[in-house]
C-alpha positions in Angstrom: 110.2 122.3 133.1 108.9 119.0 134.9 106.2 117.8 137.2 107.0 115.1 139.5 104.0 113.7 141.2 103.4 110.5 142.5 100.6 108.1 140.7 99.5 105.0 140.1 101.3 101.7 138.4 98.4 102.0 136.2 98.2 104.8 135.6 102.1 105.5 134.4 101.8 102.0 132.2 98.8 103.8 130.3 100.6 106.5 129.2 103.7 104.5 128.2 101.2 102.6 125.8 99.6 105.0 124.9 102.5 107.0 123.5 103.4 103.7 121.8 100.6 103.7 120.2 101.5 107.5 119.1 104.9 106.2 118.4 103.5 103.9 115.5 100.9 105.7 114.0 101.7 109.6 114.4 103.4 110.4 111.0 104.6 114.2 111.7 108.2 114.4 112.3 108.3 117.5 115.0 105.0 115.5 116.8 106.9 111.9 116.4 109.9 113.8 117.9 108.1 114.7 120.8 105.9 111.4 121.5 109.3 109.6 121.0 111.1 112.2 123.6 108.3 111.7 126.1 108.2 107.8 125.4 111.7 107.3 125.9 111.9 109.4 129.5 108.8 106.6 130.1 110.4 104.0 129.7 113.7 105.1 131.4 111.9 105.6 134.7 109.7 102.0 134.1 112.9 100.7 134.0 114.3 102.1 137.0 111.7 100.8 138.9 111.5 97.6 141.4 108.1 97.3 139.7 109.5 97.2 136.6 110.5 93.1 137.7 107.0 91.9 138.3 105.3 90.1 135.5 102.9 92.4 133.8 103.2 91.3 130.5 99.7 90.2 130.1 97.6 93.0 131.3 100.0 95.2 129.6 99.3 93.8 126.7 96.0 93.8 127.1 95.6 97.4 128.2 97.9 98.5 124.9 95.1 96.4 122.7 92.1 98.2 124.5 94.0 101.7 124.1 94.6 100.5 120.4 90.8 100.3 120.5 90.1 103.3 121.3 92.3 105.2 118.8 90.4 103.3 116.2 87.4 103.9 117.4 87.9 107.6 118.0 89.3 107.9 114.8 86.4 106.1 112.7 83.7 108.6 114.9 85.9 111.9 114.3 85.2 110.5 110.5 81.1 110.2 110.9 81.3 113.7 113.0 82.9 115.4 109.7 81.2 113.8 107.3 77.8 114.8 109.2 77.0 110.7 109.6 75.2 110.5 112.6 73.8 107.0 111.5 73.0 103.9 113.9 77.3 103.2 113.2 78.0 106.5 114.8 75.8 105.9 117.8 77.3 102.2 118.4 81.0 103.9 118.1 79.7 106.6 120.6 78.3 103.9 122.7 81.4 102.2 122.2 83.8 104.9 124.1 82.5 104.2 127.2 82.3 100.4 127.2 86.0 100.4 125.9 86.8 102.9 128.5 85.2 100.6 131.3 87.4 97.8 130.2 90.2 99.9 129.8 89.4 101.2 134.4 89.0 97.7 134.4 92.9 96.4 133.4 94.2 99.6 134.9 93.2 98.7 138.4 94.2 94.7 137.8 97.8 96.3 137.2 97.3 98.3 140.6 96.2 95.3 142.3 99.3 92.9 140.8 102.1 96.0 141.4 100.2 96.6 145.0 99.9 100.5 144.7 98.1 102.2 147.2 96.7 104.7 144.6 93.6 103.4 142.6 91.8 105.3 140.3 88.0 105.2 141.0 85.3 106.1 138.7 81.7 106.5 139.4 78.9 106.8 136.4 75.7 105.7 136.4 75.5 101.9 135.6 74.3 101.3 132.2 73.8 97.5 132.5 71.0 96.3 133.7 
C-alpha cells in the first residue's frame, strides 16, 4: 500500500538525501533493503519529473551536507544521552539540532523558490538570535 500526496520540491529532495545518507551508513541487510527499495522508487519519480531538468545541483548538495550534519550530530548526542554525559559538549550538540535544522528550512525553501512550487513549508519558533 501507497500514499500519494502532493508536496513540496523540497521537501521530496530531503528525503531522497536523506535515504542516501541511510543508503551509506545503515549496515543491516533487511533495513539497507528497505532504504535502498524506498530510495530507488525516489529517484524513479525525481526522474520523471520536468523538475528533475533544472539545475539543483548546488543546494542539493548542500542540503545532503546539512542532513549529513545532522546524523552526526544526532548520533554523537544519542552517545552523551547513554553514557549519562550531560556536559557543556552535550548541551552545544543539543543547541546544535536546532541551528542545523534552521539551515537545513533554510535550503529547503531556496529549492522551492528555484523549482517555483507553490507549497513552502513554514516554521515558526521563537527567535533565539538576538
Amino acid at each position: 500500500m501507497h500514499l500519494t500526496v502532493q508536496i513540496s520540491p523540497g521537501e521530496f529532495l530531503d528525503k531522497l538525501t536523506i535515504l542516501e545518507i541511510k543508503s551509506e551508513r545503515i549496515a543491516d541487510p533487511a533495513k539497507l533493503a528497505n532504504v535502498r527499495r524506498e530510495l530507488e522508487l525516489l529517484r524513479a519519480t525525481w526522474a520523471a519529473s520536468p523538475l528533475a531538468a533544472r539545475d539543483v545541483a548546488g543546494p542539493l548538495a548542500d542540503l545532503k551536507r546539512v542532513n549529513e550534519a545532522l546524523w552526526d550530530i544526532e548520533d554523537h548526542i544519542r552517545r552523551k544521552e547513554a553514557e549519562r554525559r550531560f556536559d557543556q559538549d552535550f548541551i552545544e550538540l543539543a543547541r546544535s539540532v536546532y541551528r542545523t535544522n534552521d539551515r537545513r528550512a533554510a535550503i529547503k525553501r531556496e529549492l522551492n523558490v528555484l523549482l517555483g512550487s507553490d507549497l513552502v513549508e513554514e516554521k515558526s519558533y521563537t527567535d533565539y538570535e538576538r
